[in-house]
C-alpha positions as CSV (number, residue, x, y, z in Angstrom):
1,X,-18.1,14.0,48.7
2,X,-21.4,16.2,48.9
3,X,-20.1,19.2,48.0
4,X,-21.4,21.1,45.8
5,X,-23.3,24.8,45.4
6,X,-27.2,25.5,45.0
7,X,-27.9,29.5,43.6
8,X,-31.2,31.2,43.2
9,X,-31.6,34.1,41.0
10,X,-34.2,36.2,42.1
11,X,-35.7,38.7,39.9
12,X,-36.0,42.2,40.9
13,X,-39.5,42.9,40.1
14,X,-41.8,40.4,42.4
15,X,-44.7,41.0,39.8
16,X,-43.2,40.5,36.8
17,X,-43.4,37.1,34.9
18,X,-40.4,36.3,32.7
19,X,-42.6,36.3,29.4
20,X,-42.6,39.7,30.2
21,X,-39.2,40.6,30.1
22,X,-38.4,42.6,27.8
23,X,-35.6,41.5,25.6
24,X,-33.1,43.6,27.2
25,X,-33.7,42.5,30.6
26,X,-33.8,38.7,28.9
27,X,-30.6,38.8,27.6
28,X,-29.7,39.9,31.4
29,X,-31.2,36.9,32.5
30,X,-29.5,34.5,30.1
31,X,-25.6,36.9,30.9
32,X,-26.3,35.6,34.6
33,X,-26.9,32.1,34.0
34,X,-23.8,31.9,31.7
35,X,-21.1,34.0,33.9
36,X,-22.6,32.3,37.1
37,X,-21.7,29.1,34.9
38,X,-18.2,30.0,33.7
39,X,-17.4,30.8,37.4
40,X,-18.7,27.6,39.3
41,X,-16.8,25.8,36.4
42,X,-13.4,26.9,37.9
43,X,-14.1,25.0,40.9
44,X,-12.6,21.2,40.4
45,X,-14.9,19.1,42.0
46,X,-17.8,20.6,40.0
47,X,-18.7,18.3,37.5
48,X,-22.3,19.1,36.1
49,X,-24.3,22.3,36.2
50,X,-27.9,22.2,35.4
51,X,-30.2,25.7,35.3
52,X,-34.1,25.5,35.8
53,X,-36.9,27.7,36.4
54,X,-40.1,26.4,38.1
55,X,-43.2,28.8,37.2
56,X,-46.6,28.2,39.1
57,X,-47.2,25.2,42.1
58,X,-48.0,22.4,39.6
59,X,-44.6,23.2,38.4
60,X,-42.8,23.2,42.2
61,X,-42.8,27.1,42.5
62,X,-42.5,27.4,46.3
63,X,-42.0,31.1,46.1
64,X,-44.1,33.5,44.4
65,X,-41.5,35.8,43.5
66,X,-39.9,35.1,40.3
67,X,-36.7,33.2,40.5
68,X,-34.2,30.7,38.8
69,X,-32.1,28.2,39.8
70,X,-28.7,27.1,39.1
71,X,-27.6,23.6,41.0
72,X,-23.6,22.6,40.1
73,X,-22.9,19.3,41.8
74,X,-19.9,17.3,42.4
75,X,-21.5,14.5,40.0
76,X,-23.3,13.9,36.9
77,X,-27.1,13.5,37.3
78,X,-28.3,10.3,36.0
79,X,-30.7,11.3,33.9
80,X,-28.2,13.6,32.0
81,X,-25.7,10.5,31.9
82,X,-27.8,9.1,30.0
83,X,-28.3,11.5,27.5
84,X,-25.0,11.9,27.6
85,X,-24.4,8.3,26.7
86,X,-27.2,8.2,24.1
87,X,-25.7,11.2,22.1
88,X,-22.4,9.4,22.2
89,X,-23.6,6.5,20.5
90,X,-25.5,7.8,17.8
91,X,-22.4,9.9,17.2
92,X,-20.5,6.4,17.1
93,X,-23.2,5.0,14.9
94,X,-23.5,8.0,12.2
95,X,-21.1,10.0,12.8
96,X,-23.1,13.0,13.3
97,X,-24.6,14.4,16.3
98,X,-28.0,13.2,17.2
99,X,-28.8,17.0,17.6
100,X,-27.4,17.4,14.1
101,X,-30.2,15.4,12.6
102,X,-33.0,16.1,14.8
103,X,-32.8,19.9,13.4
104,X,-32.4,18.7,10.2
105,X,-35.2,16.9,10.5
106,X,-37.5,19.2,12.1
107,X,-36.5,22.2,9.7
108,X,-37.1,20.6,6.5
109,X,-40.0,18.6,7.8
110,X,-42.0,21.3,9.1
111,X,-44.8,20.4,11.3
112,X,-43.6,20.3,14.8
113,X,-41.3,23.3,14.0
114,X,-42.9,26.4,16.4
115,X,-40.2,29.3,15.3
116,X,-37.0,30.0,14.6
117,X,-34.1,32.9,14.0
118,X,-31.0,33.5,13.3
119,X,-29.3,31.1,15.3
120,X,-31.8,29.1,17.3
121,X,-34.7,27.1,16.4
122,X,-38.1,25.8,18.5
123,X,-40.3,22.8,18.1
124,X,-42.6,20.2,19.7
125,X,-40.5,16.9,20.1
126,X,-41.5,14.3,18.1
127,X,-42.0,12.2,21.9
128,X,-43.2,15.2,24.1
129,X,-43.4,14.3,27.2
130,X,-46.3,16.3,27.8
131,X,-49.0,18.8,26.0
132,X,-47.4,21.5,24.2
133,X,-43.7,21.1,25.2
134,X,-40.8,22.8,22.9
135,X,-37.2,22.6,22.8
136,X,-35.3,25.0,22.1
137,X,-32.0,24.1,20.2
138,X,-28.9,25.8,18.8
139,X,-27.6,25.9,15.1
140,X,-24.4,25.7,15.8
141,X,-22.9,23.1,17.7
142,X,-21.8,23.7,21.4
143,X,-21.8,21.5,24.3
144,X,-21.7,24.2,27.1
145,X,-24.3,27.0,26.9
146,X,-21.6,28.8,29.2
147,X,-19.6,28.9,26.0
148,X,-21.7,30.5,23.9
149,X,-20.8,34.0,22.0
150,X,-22.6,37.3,23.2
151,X,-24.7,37.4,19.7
152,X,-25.7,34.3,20.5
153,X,-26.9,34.8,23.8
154,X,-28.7,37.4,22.7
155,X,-30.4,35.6,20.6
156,X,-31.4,32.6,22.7
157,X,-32.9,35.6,25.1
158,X,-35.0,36.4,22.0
159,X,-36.7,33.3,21.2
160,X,-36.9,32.1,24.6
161,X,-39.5,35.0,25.0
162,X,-41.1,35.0,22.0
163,X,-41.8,31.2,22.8
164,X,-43.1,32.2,26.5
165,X,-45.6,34.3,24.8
166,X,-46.6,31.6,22.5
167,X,-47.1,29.4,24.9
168,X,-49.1,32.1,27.2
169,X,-51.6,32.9,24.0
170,X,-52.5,29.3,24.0
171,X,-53.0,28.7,27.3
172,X,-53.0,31.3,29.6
173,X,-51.2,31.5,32.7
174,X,-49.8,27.5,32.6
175,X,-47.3,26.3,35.2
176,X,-44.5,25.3,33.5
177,X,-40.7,24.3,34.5
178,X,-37.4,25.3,32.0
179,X,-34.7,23.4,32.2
180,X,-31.1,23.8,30.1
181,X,-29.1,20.9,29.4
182,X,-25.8,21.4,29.4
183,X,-22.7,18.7,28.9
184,X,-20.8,17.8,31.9
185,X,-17.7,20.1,33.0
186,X,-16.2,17.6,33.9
187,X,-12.8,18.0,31.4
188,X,-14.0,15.2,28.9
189,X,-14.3,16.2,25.5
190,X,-18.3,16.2,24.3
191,X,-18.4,17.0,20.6
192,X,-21.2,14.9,20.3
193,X,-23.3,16.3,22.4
194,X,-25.3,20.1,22.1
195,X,-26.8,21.9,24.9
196,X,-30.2,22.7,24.8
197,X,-33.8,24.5,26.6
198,X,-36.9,22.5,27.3
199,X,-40.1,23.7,28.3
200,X,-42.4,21.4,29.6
201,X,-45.8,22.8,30.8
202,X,-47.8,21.0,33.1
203,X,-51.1,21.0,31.8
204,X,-52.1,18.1,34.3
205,X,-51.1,16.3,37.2
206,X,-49.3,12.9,37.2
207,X,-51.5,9.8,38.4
208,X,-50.6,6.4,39.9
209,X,-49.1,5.2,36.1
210,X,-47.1,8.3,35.1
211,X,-45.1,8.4,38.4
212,X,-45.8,4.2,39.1
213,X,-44.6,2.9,35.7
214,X,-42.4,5.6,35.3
215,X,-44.5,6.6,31.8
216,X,-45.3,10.3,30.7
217,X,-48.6,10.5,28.9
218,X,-48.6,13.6,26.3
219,X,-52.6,14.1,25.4
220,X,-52.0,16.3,22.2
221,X,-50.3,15.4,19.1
222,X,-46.9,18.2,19.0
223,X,-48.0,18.4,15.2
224,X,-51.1,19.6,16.9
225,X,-49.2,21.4,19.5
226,X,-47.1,23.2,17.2
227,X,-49.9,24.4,14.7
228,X,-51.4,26.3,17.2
229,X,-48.6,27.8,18.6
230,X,-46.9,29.0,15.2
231,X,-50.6,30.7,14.8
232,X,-50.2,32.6,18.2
């Protein structure tokens, strides 16, 4: 009943900061977390895999060397259940993905968007859960990043950077944690669901009502957010 697997990817260079990749060894990065994915999907009682990367001590960096995680558990993490379940019912409701119309939005809107490319685009969400956060989210629609093609991947490894560097221009050498979202593998069918990166830097530490109430405070606007960092 506890099984399940806990991986670290540790980067060869114990200097380097990811923003600093360069793009080749970014899409290196991202072709790990995907075939590491597709393999710890094989095993049955896997149901969930969730990637992250903690940069700096604010953001739980215990390590100074640069490294990722990958965590594939035998159940689905509440807080992604309830994504899950929230996608599901807009889906019921408009029958659309909520992803779907959150790009939409953003795109043709304009002020939260950060950057885009080909096949990926980057904004501040419209409820950031903290100063300058960006998602990163795929055109196309995919639940698994583990199933996405090689072009894409190679693109995802080229914003993702370009973001980092953003966000470094603007303010410096900030802790920050990445997290990918990622449907469950769990043999259901999620249509209505897209995978998708968050960045979430942590600007400032969390006082007796962020972690009491269970309420994240954001102290800039992401229309704010996001006009600065298209200018960097």
């Amino acid at each position: 009943s506890g099984y399940g697997s806990h991986e670290v990817c540790v980067y060869r260079d114990a200097t380097l900061p990811v923003r600093d990749f360069s793009t080749k060894k970014m899409q290196a990065m991202f072709q790990a977390f995907q075939q590491r994915s597709l393999e710890l999907m094989k095993e049955s009682p896997i149901k969930h895999i969730f990637i992250l990367h903690n940069y700096g001590k604010q953001a739980g960096a215990s390590l100074l060397h640069p490294h990722s995680q990958l965590i594939a558990a035998a159940i689905v993490p509440d807080g992604i259940q309830r994504m899950v379940e929230g996608a599901r019912a807009y889906h019921t409701a408009h029958k659309r993905t909520v992803a779907s119309t959150i790009i939409d939005h953003e795109r043709s809107q304009g002020s939260r968007l950060v950057v885009e490319n080909e096949d990926y685009v980057a904004f501040t969400p419209y409820a950031s859960r903290s100063a300058f956060e960006i998602e990163i989210h795929p055109k196309d629609a995919n639940a698994h990043f583990a199933f996405i093609s090689q072009s894409s991947r190679n693109q995802v490894a080229k914003i993702y950077k370009e973001v980092l560097q953003k966000l470094y221009r603007t303010l410096g050498d900030v802790d920050y944690n990445m997290y990918i979202y990622s449907a469950p593998c769990d043999g259901q069918d999620y249509q209505y669901f897209r995978w998708f990166i968050r960045l979430t830097p942590r600007m400032s530490i969390w006082g007796g009502y962020e972690s009491g109430a269970d309420m994240d405070i954001c102290t800039v606007f992401p229309e704010d957010a996001a006009k600065v960092l298209r200018d960097k």
